[in-house]
N, C-alpha and C positions, 0 to 999 in steps of 0.2 A: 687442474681437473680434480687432483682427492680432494684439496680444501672447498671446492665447490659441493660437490656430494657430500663429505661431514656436512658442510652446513645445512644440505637439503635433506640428507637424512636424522638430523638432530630436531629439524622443525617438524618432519612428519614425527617425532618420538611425543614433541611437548602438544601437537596440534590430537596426536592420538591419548595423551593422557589427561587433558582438557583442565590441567591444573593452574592453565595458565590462561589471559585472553587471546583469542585465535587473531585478531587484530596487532597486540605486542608480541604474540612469537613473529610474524611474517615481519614487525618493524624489525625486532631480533637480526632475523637475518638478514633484511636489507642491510643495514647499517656494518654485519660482519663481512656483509661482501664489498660493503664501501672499503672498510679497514684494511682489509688484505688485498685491499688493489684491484679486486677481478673486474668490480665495475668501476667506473668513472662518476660523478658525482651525476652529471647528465645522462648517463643510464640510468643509475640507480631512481631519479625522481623522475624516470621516463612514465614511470605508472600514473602521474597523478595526473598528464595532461595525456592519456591513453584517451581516444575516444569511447572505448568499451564505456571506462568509467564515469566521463562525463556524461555519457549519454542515463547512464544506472543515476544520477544524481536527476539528472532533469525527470526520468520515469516515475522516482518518489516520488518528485513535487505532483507529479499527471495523478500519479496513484491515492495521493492525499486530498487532491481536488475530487478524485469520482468518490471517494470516503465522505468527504464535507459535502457536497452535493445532494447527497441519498444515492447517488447512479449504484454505487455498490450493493447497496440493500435491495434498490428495485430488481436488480438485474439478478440478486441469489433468491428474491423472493418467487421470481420467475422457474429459476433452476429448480428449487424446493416443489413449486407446482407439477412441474415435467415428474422430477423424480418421486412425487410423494410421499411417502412414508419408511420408504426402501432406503436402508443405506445403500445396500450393494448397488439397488439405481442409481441413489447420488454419486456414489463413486465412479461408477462407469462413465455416467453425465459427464460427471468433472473433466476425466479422462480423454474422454472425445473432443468436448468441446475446446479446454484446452490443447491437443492436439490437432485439432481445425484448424485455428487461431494462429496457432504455431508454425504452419505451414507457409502464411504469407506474411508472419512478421516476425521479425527477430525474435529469438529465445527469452530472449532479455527481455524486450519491452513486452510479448507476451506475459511472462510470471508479473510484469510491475501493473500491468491492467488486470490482473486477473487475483493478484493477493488480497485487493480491499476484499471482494467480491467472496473468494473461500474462507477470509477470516468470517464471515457478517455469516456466509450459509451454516460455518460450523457451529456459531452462536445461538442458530433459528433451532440447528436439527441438538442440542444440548449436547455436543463431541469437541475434543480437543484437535482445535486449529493444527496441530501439529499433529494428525491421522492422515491427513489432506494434504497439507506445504508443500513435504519433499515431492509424495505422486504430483502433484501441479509440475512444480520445477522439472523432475521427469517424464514429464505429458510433452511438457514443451520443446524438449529436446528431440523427441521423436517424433513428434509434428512435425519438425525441421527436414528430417528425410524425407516429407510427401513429394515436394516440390525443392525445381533447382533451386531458390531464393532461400530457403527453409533456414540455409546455416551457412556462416562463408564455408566452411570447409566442402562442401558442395560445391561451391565458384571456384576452389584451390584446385580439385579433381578435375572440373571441368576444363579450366586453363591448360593443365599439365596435359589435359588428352590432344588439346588444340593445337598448343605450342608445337606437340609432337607429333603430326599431320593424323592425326587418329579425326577418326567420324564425333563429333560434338554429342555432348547428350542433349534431351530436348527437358520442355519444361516438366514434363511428368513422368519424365523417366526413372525419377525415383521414388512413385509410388508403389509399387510393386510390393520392394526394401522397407519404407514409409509403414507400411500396413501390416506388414509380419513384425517391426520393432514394435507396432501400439498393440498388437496380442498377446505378443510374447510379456511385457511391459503391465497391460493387465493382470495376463492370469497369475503373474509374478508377486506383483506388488500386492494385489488384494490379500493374500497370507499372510503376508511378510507385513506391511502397513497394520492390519487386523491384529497381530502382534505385538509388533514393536513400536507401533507408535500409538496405538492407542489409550485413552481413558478419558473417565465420567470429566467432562467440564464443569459441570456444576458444582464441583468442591470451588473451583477455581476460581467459579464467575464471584462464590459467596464471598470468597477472601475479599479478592477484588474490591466488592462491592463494600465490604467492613470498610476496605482503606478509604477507596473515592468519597465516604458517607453517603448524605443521603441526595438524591438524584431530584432534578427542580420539578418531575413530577410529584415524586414523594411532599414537599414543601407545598403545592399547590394544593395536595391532599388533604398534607396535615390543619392547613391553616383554612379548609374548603373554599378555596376561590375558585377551580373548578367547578365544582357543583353547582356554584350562585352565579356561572359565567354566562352575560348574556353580549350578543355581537350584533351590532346594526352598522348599514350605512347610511352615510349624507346622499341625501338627493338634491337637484337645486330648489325645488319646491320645500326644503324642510324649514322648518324655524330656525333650525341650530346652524343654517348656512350662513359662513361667513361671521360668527360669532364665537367668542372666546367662552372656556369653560369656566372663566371666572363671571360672566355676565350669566349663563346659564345656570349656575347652582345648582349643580347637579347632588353634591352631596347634602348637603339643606333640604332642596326642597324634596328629594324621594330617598336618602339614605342609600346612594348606592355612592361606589369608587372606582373612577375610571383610571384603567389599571396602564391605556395604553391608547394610543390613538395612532394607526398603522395609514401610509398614506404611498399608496402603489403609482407607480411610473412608468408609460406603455402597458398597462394591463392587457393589450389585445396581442403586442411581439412577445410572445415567450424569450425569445431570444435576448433583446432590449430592456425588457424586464428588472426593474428597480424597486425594493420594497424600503423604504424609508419609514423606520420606529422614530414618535418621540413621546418623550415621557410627559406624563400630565401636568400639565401645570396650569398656572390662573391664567395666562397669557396664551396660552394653545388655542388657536383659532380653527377653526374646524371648514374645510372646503368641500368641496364635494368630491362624490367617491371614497372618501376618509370610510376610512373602519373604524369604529369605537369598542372600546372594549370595558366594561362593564361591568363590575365582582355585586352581590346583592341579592336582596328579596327578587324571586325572579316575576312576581308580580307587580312591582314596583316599578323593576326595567320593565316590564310590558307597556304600565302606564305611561313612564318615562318616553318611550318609543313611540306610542299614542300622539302625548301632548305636541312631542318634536317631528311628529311623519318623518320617521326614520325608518329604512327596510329591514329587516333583519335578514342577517343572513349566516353563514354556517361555516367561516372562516376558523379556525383553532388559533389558539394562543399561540404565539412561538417565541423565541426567544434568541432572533438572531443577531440585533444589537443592543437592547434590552434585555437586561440577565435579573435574577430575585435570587438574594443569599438572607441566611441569618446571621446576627453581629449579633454580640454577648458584653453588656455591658459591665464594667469592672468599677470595683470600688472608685476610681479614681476619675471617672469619666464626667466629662461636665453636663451631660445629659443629665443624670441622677438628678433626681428631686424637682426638677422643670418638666413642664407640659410640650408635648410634638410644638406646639404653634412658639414656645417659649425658644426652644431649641434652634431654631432656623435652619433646620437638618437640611431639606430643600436646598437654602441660598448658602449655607457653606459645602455640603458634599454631591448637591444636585443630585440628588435620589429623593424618593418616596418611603413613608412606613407605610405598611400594608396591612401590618397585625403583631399582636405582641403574644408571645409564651409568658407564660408567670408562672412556675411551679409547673401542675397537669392542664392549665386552665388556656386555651386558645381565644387571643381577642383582637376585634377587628372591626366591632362596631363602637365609637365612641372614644376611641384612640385619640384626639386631637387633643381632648379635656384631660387624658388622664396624667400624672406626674410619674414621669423612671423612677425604678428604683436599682439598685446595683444586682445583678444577676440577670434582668430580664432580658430575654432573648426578643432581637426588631428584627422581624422582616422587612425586608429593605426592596428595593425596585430602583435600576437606573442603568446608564450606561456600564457594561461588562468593564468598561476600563477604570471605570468612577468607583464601583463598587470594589475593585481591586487596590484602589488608589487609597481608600479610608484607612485602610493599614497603617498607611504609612504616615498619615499626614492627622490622626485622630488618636490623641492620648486617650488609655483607659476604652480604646473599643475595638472588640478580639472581632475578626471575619473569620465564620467558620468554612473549612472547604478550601477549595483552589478557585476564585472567580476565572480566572482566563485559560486553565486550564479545563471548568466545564462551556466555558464560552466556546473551545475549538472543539466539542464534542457536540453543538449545537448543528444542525443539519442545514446547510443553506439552499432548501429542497426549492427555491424558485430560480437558482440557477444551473439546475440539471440539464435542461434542453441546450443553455449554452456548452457548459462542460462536455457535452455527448458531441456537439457538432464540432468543436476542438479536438475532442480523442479521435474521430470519426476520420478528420483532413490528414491527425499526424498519420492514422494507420494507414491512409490510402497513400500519402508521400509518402511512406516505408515500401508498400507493396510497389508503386509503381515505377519503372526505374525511370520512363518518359517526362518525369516531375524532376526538372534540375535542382533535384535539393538533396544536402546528402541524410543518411537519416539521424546520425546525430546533430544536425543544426532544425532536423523537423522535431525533436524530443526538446531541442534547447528551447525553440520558439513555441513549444504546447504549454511549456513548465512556465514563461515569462505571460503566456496570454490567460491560463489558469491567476495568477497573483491579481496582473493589470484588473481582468474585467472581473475579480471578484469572486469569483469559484473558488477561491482557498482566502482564508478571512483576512490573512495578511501576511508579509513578509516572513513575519516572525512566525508567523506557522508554518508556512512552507518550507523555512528549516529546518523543524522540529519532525517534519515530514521523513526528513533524508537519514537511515541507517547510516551513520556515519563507521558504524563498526565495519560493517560490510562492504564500503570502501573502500576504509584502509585496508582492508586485508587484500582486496583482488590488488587495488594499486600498489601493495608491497609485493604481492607473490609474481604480478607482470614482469621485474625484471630478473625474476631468475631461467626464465628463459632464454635472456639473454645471455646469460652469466652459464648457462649450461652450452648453448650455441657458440660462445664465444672461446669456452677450455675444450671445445671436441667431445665433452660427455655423450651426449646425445646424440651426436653421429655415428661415433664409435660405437656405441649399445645397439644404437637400429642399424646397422650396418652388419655388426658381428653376429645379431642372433637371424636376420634376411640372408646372410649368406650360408649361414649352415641349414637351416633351415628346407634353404632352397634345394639342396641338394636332393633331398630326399623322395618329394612329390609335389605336387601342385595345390593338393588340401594342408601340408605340412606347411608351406611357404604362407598360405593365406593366412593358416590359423599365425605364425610368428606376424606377420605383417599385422591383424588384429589385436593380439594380445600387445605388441609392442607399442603402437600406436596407443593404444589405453594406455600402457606404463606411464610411457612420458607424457599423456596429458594430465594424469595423476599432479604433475610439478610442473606443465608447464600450459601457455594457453592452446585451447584445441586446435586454433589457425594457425598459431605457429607448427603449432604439432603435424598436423596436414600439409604444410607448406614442407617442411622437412623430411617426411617421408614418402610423399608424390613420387620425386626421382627416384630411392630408393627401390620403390613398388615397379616405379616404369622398369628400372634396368634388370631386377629382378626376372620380373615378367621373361624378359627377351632374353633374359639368358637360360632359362628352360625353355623357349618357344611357344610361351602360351600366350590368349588374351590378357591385357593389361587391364581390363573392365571390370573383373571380380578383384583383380589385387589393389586396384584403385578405388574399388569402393569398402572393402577393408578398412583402406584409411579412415574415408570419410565415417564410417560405423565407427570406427575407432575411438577417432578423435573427439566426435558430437556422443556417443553414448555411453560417456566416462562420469559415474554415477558414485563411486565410491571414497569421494575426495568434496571436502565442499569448496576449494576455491578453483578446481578442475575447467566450472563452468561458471559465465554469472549467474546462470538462473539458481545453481546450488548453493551461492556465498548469497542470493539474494532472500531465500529463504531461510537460511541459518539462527538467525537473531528472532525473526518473528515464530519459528515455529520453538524455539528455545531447543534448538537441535545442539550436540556434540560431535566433533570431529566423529568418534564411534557407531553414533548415530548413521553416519555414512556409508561406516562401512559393514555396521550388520545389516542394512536394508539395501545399501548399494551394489555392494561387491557381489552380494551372490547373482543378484539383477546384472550386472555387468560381464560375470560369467557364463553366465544362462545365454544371456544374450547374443556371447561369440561364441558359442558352442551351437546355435543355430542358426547361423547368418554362415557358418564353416560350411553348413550342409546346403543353406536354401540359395546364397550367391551364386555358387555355380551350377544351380537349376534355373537363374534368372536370366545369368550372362556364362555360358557355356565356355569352359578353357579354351 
């Protein structure tokens, strides 16, 4: 039992002085409880196939799909409207809504559908994402008190009253509780949050934006293919039906470049919905419905559109499998000194140039004649993975940027309606218990049907999706619950401070029964924590004679609104990393929130459920 505590008290010292990663102190002490025997090797890597966790790895990949989608931006751009102008409206918004939310879905998968969405709002309103994170993560946790389902430790209490022939709670028995945690919780956190977690984003977005460089509209800008962009479609009555743009001459006979020719699949099922880019070439035959896309005199496309009875229409440029980078040519580059058609840039890297930089000078009419010289900077056009590819595979020519890394910041805003009716089935499998599915095999099968149908761009992104940091930390700190349940610490603690406690009154007993339940969720998880102290609270109860309903929802408050600890809860270790929080961070906005909080739940529990 002390070599337990040393280790659990050395890791709050290095998790509180943040000199270290909150990831490798909890491996830390995994590993010193393997050495010293308290756990077995199959406890100790109990964390990794935890459902909590697995389920936290499948809600990234959910959470990176509503990101890549647009759902996020639509859904903050909505919030923004409700709230206005008003922080303190956005903040309240946030608060409710995520505590609605919270009510019929896990804690957890709540903050993972709700983070794209308060990063994108904080971005709209110019505030640091990290004013907002923690309030979300504890929005969600006291949404969990409205309703039985809210939080297991709700299902822990309700069993322990059942088991013990006591009258069942119903499903809304704990709104009451529910609704004094979301006020208290407010008027708390808006000072405390307004404080400590605030500042200007805009130093941050600039940095940022220094690192990422320049953004594929900034390029469209610089090089004006925007401006000159004109969009028609094929009809079957056009000339250009069923004809190749090499038979068409389109650059010959009007001077213009077609930048892209976009060709939709199911256009009427949103759902079904397929946009299929390819890049121009002399072979590109043109069907109907096709979108052409068009850089040029815009009188020219007019004519152009004339000659070919092509409709125009008012589609934007996008850039979900077609990317445009600039490449920097190097002394040594075999481009130098040959003309674009000399080059066969096309048949070896299958891309397009678009436009060349010389010096200040922007050119993009007349390109095909002109000969490289070493320096010049090509805008390039082709596949996101082709354009990444030249790197590797073309001496003497530099890609500026990250191609595949602004490739996964590209919006794939036509399969929103599918990603919405996916999040839409996992929430209701979550809410309803009538659906034989458990809810981490419904978070498993949202994350795999997100990848399949295309709402996350690909494998490799939907990893890139997953805080790995914040796994490892819940899956290392899972088993020292065990390791505390297993030496007696934890029984011993809540045992010794409920029975003195109890002697004294009936608010003395609760208040121990509360404050203690917070300790050990501090270190350990809330359900186990709840699961542990249920009997405690019951025999408590019946050994002063009073109701078991206020010291069993103690627990429950307890164990769900333990705020000052980030790996206490998932929703807190879920936020951690993205809001660039510190162990500290916790405990100056949590603790006092978590003291507040049982200093009024001492007084209003036994005005809800009478001793």
């Amino acid at each position: 039992m002390t070599i337990t505590l040393i280790i659990l008290a050395l890791s709050a010292v290095f998790f509180a002085m943040g000199k270290v990663r909150s990831d490798l102190v909890a491996l830390c002490a995994l590993v010193a409880l393997l050495l010293t025997g308290i756990l077995t090797p199959q406890e100790a890597l109990s964390g990794f196939s935890n459902s909590v966790v697995i389920m936290m790895v499948g809600l990234f990949v959910v959470g990176g799909a509503i990101v890549q989608t647009g759902l996020a931006k639509k859904a903050s751009g909505k919030l923004m409207t409700l709230a206005g102008d008003s922080e303190l409206g956005l903040f309240l918004l946030l608060m409710v809504v995520t505590a609605v939310i919270g009510a019929f879905v896990s804690n957890t998968g709540t903050v993972a559908l709700m983070m794209p969405i308060v990063v994108s709002l904080a971005q709209k309103a110019k505030m640091r994402a990290s004013r907002l994170l923690m309030p979300l993560a504890f929005a969600s946790s006291m949404g969990g008190m409205l309703t039985l389902i809210g939080t297991p430790p709700n299902l822990v209490i309700q069993e322990a009253l059942t088991d013990n022939g006591f009258e069942p709670l119903k499903f809304f028995s704990f709104l009451p509780v529910g609704i004094v945690c979301i006020i208290v919780g407010i008027v708390v956190l808006l000072p405390l949050s307004k404080r400590l977690l605030n500042g200007s984003k805009q130093a941050a977005d600039g940095e940022q934006g220094k690192k990422r460089g320049k953004s594929l509209d900034d390029l469209m800008e610089e090089y004006n293919l925007k401006g000159n962009l004109s969009v028609f479609t094929v009809g079957k009555q056009s000339i250009a039906y069923e004809k190749t743009l090499a038979e068409l001459d389109i650059h010959h006979r009007y001077g213009l470049t077609v930048l892209e020719v976009r060709r939709i699949k199911q256009p009427h099922s949103p759902l079904m919905k397929e946009v299929e880019q390819r890049l121009a070439g002399p072979d590109t035959k043109l069907v109907e419905n096709d979108i052409v896309y068009v850089s040029g005199d815009p009188e020219q496309a007019t004519k152009f559109a004339a000659d070919m009875k092509l409709d125009k229409t008012s589609e934007q440029l996008a850039f979900y499998d077609i990317g445009i980078a600039e490449v920097v040519l190097m002394h040594n580059s075999r481009l130098c000194g040959k003309t674009l058609k000399e080059t066969g840039l096309r048949r070896l890297y299958n891309v397009n140039a678009l436009g060349v930089r010389r010096g200040d000078n922007y050119i993009t009419e007349g390109i095909a004649d002109m000969k490289f010289r070493q320096g010049d900077i090509i805008l390039i056009q082709g596949k996101w993975k082709n354009i990444s590819r030249i790197a590797d595979v073309a001496d003497g020519i530099v890609v500026m940027g990250q191609p595949l890394d602004e490739a996964s910041r590209v919006t794939l805003d036509y399969k929103a309606p599918l990603a919405a009716v996916i999040m839409l089935l996992m929430i209701l499998t979550m809410v309803f218990d009538f659906i034989p599915v458990a809810p981490v095999t419904a978070v498993m099968i949202a994350g795999l049907l997100m990848v399949i149908t295309g709402c996350i761009r690909s494998v490799e992104a939907a990893y890139k999706t997953i805080n790995w940091e914040s796994i490892v930390l819940i899956a290392a700190m899972l088993p020292m619950s065990v390791a505390l349940e297993k030496t007696g610490a934890s029984a011993m603690v809540a045992s010794l401070l409920a029975d003195n406690l109890g002697q004294a009154s009936p608010y003395a007993l609760l208040a121990g029964i509360y404050f203690t339940t917070s300790l050990l969720t501090m270190f350990i998880s809330n359900t186990a924590t709840a699961v542990l102290m249920s009997p405690i609270a019951l025999t408590s109860a019946a050994a002063i004679g009073v109701s078991p309903y206020p010291m069993l929802f103690a627990v429950t408050l307890g164990a769900s609104m333990c705020f000052a600890s980030p790996f206490s809860t998932p929703p807190n270790a879920l936020v951690m990393q993205a809001g660039g929080y510190s162990f500290m961070d916790y405990i100056k906005v949590g603790l006092p929130l978590q003291i507040i909080m049982g200093l009024v739940m001492i007084g209003v529990l036994p005005l809800i459920f009478p001793f």
